[in-house]
Every structure is written in C-alpha cells, then in structure tokens.
C-alpha positions as CSV (number, residue, x, y, z in Angstrom):
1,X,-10.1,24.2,3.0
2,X,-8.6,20.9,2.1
3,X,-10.5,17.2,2.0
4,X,-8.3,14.5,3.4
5,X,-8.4,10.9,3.0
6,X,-6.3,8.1,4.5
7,X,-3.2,10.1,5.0
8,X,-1.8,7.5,2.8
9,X,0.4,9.8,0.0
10,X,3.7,11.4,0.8
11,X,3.2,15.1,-0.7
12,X,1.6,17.9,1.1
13,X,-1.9,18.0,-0.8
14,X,-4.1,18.0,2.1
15,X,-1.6,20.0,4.2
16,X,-3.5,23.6,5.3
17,X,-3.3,25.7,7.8
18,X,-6.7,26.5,8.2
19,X,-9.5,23.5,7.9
20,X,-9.4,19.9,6.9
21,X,-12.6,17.9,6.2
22,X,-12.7,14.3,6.9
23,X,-15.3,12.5,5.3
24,X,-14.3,8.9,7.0
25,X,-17.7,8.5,8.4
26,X,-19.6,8.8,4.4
27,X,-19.0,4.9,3.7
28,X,-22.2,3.0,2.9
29,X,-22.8,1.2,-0.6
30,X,-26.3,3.0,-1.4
31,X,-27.1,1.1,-4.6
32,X,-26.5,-2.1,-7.0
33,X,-28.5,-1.7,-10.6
34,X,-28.8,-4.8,-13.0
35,X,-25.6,-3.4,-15.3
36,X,-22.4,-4.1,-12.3
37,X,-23.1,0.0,-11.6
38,X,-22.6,0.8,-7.7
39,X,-23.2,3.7,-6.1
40,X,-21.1,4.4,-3.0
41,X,-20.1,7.0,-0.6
42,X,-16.7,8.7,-1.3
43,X,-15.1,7.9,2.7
44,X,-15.4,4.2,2.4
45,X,-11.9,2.5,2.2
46,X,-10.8,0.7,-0.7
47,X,-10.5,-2.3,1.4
48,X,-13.6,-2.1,3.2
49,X,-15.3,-1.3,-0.6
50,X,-13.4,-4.5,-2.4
51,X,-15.1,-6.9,0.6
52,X,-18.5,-5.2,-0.2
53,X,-18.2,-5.4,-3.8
54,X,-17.0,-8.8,-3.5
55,X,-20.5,-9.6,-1.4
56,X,-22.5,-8.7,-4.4
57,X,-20.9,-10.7,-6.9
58,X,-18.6,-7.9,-7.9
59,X,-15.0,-6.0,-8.5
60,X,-12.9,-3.3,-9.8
61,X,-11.3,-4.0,-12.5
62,X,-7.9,-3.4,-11.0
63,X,-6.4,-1.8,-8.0
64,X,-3.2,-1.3,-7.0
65,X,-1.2,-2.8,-4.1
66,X,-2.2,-0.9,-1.2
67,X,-6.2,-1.2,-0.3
68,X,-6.3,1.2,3.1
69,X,-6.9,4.4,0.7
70,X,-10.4,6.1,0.9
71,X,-12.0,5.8,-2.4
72,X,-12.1,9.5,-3.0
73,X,-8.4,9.8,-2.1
74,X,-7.4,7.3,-4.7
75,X,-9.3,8.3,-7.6
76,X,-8.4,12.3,-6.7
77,X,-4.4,10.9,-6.7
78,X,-4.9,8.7,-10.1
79,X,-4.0,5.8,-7.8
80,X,-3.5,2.7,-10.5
81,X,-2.6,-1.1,-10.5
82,X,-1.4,-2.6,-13.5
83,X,-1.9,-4.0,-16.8
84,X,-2.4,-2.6,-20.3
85,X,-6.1,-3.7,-20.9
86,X,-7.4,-1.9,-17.9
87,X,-7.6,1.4,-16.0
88,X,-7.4,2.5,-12.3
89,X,-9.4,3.3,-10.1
90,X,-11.1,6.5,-11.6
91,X,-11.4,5.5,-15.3
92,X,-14.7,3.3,-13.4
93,X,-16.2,6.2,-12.3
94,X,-19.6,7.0,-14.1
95,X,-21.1,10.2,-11.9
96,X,-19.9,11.8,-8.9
97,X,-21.1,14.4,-6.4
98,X,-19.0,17.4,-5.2
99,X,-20.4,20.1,-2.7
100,X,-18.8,23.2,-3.8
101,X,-17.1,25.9,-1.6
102,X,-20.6,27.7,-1.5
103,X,-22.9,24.5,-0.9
104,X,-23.7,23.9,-4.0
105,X,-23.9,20.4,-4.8
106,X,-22.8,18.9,-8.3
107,X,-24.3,15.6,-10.1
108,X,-21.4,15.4,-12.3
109,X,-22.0,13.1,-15.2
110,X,-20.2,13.3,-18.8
111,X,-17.8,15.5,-20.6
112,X,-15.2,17.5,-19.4
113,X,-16.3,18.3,-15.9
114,X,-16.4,14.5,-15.0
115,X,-12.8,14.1,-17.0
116,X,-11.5,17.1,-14.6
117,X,-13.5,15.4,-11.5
118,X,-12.5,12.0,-11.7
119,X,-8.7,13.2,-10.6
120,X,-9.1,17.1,-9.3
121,X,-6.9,16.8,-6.6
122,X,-9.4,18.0,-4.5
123,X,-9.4,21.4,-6.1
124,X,-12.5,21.2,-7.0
125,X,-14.9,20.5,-3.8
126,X,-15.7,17.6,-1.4
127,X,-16.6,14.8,-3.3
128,X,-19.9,13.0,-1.4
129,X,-20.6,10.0,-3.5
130,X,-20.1,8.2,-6.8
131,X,-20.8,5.6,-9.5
132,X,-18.7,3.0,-10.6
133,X,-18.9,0.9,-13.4
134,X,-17.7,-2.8,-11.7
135,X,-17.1,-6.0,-13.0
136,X,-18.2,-10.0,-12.4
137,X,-16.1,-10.9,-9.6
138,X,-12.7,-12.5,-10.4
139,X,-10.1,-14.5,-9.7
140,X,-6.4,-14.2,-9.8
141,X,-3.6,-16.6,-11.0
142,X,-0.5,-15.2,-10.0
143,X,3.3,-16.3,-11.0
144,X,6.2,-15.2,-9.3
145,X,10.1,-15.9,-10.6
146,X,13.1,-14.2,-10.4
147,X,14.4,-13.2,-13.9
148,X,18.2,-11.6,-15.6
149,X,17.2,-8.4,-15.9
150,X,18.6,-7.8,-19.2
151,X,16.3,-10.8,-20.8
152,X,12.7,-9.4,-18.9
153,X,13.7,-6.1,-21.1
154,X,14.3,-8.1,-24.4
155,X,11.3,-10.2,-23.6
156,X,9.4,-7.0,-22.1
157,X,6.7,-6.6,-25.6
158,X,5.7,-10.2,-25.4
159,X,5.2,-10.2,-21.3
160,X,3.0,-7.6,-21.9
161,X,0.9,-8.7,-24.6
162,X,0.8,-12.1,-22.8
163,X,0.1,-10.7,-19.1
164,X,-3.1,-9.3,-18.2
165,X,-1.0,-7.5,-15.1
166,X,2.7,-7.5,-15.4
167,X,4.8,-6.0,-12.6
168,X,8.4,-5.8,-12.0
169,X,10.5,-5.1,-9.2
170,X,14.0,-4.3,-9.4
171,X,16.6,-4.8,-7.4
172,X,19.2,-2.0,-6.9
173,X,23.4,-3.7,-7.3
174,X,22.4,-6.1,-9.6
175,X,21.2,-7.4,-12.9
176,X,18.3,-9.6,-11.2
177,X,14.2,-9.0,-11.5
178,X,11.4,-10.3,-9.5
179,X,8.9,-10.6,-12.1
180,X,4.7,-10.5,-11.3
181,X,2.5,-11.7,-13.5
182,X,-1.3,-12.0,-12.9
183,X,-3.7,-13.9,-15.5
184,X,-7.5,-13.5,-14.8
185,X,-9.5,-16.5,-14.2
186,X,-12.6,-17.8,-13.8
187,X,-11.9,-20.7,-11.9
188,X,-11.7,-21.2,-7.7
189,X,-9.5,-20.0,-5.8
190,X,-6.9,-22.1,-4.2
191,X,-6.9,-23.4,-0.3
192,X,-4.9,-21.2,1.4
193,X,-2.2,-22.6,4.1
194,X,-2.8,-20.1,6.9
195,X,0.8,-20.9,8.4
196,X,2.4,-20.5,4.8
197,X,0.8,-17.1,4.2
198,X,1.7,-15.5,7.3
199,X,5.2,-16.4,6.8
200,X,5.1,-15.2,3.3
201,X,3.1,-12.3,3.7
202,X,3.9,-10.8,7.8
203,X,7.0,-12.5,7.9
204,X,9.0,-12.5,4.8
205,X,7.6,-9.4,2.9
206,X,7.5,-7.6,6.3
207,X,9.3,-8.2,9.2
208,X,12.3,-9.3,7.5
209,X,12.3,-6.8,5.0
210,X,11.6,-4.3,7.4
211,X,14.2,-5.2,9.2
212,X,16.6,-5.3,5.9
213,X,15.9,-2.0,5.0
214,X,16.3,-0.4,8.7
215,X,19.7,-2.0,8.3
216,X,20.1,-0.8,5.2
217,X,18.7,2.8,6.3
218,X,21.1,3.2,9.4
219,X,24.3,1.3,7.8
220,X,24.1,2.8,4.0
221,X,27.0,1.4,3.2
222,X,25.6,-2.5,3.6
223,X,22.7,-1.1,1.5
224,X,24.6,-2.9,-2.1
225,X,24.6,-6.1,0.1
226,X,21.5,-6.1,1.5
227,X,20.2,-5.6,-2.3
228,X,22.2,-8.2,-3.2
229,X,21.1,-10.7,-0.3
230,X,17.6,-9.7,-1.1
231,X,17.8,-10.3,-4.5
232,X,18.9,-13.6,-3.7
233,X,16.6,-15.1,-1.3
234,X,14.0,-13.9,-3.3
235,X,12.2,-17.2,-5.1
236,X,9.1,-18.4,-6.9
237,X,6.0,-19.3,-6.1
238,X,2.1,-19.3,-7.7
239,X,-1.1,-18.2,-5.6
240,X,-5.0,-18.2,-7.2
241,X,-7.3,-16.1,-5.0
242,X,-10.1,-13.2,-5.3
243,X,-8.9,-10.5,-7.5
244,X,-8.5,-7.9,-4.7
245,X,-6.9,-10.1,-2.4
246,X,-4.0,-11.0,-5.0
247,X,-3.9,-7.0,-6.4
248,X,-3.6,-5.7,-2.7
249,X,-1.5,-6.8,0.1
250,X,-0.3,-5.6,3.5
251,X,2.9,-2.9,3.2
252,X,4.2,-2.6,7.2
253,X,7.8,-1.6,5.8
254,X,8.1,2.2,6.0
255,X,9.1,4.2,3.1
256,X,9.1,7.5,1.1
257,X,8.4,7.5,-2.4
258,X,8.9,9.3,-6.2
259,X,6.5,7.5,-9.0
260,X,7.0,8.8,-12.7
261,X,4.3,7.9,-15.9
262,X,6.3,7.5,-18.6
263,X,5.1,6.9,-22.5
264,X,5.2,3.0,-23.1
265,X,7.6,2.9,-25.5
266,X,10.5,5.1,-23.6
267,X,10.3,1.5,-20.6
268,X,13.3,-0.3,-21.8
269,X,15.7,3.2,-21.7
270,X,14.3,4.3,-18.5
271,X,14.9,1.4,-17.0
272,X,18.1,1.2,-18.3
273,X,19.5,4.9,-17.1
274,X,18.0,4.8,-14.1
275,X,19.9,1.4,-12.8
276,X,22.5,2.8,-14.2
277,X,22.8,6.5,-12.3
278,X,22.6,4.5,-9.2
279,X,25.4,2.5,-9.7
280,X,27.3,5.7,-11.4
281,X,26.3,8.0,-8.7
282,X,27.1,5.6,-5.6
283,X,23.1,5.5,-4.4
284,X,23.7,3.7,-1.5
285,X,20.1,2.1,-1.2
286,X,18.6,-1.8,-1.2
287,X,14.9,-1.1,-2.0
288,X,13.9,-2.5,-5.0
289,X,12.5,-0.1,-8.0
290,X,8.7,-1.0,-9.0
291,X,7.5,-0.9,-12.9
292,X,4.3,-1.2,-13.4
293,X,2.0,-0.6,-16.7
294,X,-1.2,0.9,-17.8
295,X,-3.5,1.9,-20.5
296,X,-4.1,5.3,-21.5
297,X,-6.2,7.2,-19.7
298,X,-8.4,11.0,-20.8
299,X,-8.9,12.4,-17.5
300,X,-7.4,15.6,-17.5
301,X,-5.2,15.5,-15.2
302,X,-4.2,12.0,-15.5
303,X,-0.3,10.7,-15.4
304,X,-1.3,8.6,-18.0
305,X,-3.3,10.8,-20.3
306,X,-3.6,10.0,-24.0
307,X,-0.9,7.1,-24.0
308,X,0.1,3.6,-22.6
309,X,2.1,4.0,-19.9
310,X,4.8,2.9,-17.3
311,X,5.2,3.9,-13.9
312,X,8.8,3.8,-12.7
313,X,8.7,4.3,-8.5
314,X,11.9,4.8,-6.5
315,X,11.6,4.2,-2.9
316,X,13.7,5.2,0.5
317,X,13.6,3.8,3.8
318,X,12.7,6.5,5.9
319,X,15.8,5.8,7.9
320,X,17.9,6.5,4.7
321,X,18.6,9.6,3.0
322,X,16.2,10.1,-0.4
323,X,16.9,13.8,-0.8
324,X,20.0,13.4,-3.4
325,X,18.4,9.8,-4.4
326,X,15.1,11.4,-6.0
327,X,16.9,14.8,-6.6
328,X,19.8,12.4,-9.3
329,X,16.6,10.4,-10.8
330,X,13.7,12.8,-11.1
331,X,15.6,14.9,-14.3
332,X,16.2,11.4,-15.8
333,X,12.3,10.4,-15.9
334,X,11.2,14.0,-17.1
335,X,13.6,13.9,-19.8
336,X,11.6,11.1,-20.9
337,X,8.6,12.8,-21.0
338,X,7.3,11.9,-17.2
339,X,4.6,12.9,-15.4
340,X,4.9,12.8,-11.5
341,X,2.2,10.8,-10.0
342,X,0.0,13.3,-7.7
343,X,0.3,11.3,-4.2
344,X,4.5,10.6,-4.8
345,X,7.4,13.4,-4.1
346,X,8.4,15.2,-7.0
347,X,9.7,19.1,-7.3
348,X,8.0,20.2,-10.5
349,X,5.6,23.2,-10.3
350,X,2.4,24.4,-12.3
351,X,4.6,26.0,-15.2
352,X,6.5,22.8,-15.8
353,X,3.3,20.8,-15.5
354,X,1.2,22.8,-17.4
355,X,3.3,21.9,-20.6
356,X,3.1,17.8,-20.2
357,X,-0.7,18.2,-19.8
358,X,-2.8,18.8,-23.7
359,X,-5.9,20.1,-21.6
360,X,-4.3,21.9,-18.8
361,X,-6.7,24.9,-19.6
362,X,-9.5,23.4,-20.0
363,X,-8.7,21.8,-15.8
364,X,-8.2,25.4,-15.3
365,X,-11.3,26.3,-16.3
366,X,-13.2,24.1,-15.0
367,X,-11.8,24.5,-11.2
368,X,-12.6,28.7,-11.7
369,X,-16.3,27.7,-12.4
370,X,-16.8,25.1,-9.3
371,X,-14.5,27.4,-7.3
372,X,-13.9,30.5,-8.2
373,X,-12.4,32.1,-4.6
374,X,-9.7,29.1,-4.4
375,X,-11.7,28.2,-1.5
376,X,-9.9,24.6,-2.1
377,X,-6.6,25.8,-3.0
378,X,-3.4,26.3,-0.5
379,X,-0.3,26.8,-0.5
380,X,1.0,23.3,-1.9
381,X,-1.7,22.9,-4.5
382,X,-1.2,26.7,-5.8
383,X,2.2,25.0,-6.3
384,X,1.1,22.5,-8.7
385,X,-2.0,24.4,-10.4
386,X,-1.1,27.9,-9.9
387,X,-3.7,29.9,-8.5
388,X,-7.4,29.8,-9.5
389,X,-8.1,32.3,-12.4
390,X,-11.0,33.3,-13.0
C-alpha cells in the first residue's frame, strides 16, 4: 500500500502493484494561531498552499522551484530550495498526523518519531494533516547575470555569506554560469509587464528551451552547441515579487533527473570533476547542471543531515539518453560523501545507504513500531530501506 502525491518525482516510490492512496481531495487550511503556526491538510498543493498562506499574511520560508508538489509528497521526498540560513520544506513542520496500516492514528509531535516523520518516505503511514511553523510574508529581490565559471568558484564563500539564496546553473561545453541570487525584502513588489513576463517565463525558459533540448535530445551531437548557444543568449536581468512567486516558477521542459547532497565544503571539487567527466567522457548533452545550497538539517533521513550542504542535479532531456550520463557521474558525487535526494534517480540500495545515514537504526526502528507488517513497503522501497524488521 503506497500514498502518492503529484506524480512529480522520477523514482519508483509510489510504484505498487497492489493499492495506491490518493489523498488529493484532503486540502483545506484548518487553522491560523497568533505565533505564524498553520495547520493544513497533507493533499493540498504547494502552489495552492503558498496562495493561501499568502492570504493570511504568511509564507514558507523557502521552497524550491517547482510548486505543483502535494505538501505531503514534498516534505516525505526532503524537497528543498536554497540558501544556507534556512531549511526546506519539512524542517517547518511542528506536528503531523499519520493513520497507520491498522487505523491507528498518530499525533506526532517531538523527538525522534517527528524527525523520522517529517521525511519517511511514506514508510511509515498516510500522513492526514500537519503544522507548520510559517513566516511574515516576504518579498523577493532577485539578480540574475551570467558569470566565468572559474571566478563564481573563487568567489563561491563570499556569495554565500552575502546571498540569502544563491543558485547556480551550469552550462555543459563551457566555462560560463548563470548565477541566481535572491535577497529578502521588505519592501513592494515591483509592477510586473504582463507581455515581458510571458516572454521571459512561457517563451524563453520554455518554449525555446524546450525546443533546444528536443534538438539537442534527437541530434546529440549539436547538444555542445546548443550548450554553447544557450549559454550565450543567456543575460541579466532583476525581478522583486512575493517570495513564492520568485522561489517557484513554471517548468514545461521535460526532463529526467539525478540530485546528489554533498557536504559544503567538498562544492568547489565537485563541481570541478563533474564538468570535467563530461567533457572527458564525450556527454553529449546541453542541459545546464543546477547547484543549489542549504543548511543542515536532523531529520533522519534527511540528504542534508548534520551538515551544510550542496545539491549538485544533472538533468536529461527525455529524448536523450541519461543511462551512461548519470551511470559516469553518480560514483563521482558518492565519492564525495553524497546522498541521493529521495524523489531523483540514483542506484544505491539500503546497505550503501545505511552507512551515510548516523541514525539509520533509529529510522528503522521507528518504521517496525508504526508498521510492523511492511504494510507500506514494496518492492522499490524494500530497495532503499530493506525490509521492515521487527
């Protein structure tokens, strides 16, 4: 028995052959207290929760940039945004309900049930509701240029302590970075030019990418130009808006994905080694590499547990081949200590895993007492947990 959410990561977590519950249709706010705490069905869309939130004078603290994830589904995955001086999406989470495999239901609210719940992979039960600690509502001044890649790695300490959310995106063939960087503000935001954003946004960022990357896909060996050609039509510009409106933006271009966590301070090297197996190894592919950064996290299970943190994410085309792509990369990012992110393809299984996780037992334990039978484990998760133990 398997909960799904939005369908929105690439693995096979909510893949069963028996039942799947949907809980689309749980999506109400139910409460707002006097300290920012909401409490809100587990179904409701990140989207659909930031325009809410946003209606009571409120926000996460960050997010990441896709918003059509169920709530549940993004804090079960460790979905993050970035930025050192803030978590993701579950590190707001307060208390949460689970109905176990018998019907039991769970108020989980402190210690190390909550740190296993807050991203259980849905081996645990089907989360109903939670709490989240939000914030005042913000806004977002965002800065974009295109850098030399080699002085964004020199400079890379001071962007960081300077950027309340940095993000990078690389381009594949050459030495050039887009470079992201989001300061939080109190002040409006800016009018926006209907015409200008759609051209920015649908497009720029979608149709014609799109339509680079099919191209790219189909003709691998254009995919160094296309980079390239990318690379250089890509420009500046500055935007102020609501906080959730600047984190999240529409992604039409389709794609398959790996996303390592790496410690903070291995950034620059991985980086480094991974540009440079593409170009040793002939990767034929034009989508850029995204770097983003976070702080440390003490959810059990989390990619970022007990240190700062990058995420280096290599991305595909689905009309390209990503088999040998992922397959040259992944060693390089778990030589560096990675942890796979739970919603992006990797290969390792629960004996590799177990090692690059301090409380792996104590998860363990945890997901016996909720659910002893493995009511909520298949074939997949068995994969990454191994199978309940009781």
């Amino acid at each position: 028995m398997r909960p799904i959410g939005s369908s929105h990561s690439f693995t096979q977590l909510c893949v069963t052959d028996d039942v799947q519950i949907d809980i689309a249709e749980l999506r109400q706010l139910i409460s707002v207290d006097n300290q920012d705490r909401v409490r809100v069905q587990a179904g409701i869309t990140l989207h659909e929760l930031n325009r809410t939130l946003l209606r009571h004078g409120l926000a996460l603290p960050n997010l990441g940039d896709i918003d059509v994830q169920t709530l549940a589904g993004a804090a079960a995955t460790g979905t993050h945004g970035t930025g050192l001086k803030f978590g993701n999406i579950s590190q707001t989470i307060e208390s949460m309900r689970i109905m176990a495999a018998d019907g039991t239901i769970h108020e989980i609210d402190g210690g190390d049930e909550l740190r296993a719940a807050r991203i259980s992979l849905g081996a645990l039960g089907v989360v109903t509701e939670f709490t989240l600690q939000c914030v005042p509502a913000f806004r977002l001044h965002r800065r974009q240029s295109v850098q030399d890649l080699d002085t964004v790695l020199a400079e890379l300490p001071t962007l960081l302590a300077d950027t309340d959310h940095l993000e990078l995106y690389l381009f594949p063939h050459t030495r050039r970075v887009l470079l992201l960087q989001s300061t939080r503000t109190d002040e409006a935001p800016w009018p926006r030019n209907p015409v200008k954003h759609w051209v920015e946004r649908d497009l720029v960022e979608n149709g014609a990418l799109g339509a680079l990357m099919w191209t790219a896909g189909r003709l691998p060996a254009a995919a160094p130009w296309i980079s390239r050609f990318v690379a250089a039509l890509a420009g500046s510009n500055e935007s102020q808006d609501e906080s959730a409106a600047v984190f999240a933006s529409p992604r039409k271009v389709k794609f398959t994905e790996m996303e390592y966590s790496l410690p903070l301070a291995n950034a620059r090297e991985a980086i480094a080694t991974a540009l440079a197996a593409i170009e040793r190894n002939r990767h034929q592919v034009a989508f850029p590499l995204e770097v983003r950064f976070t702080q440390a996290d003490d959810a059990l299970l989390a990619p970022a547990y007990g240190r700062e943190s990058m995420y280096l994410a290599v991305h595909q085309t689905i009309h390209g081949q990503w088999e040998s792509y992922f397959r040259d990369l992944e060693p390089i990012l778990v030589g560096l200590g990675g942890r796979p992110h739970w919603g992006k393809r990797h290969t390792l299984t629960a004996e590799q895993l177990g090692e690059r996780y301090p409380e792996w037992q104590t998860f363990q334990e945890i997901r016996a007492r909720l659910d002893p039978e493995g009511t909520f484990s298949g074939g997949y998760l068995n994969r990454l947990l191994g199978p309940v133990s009781p």
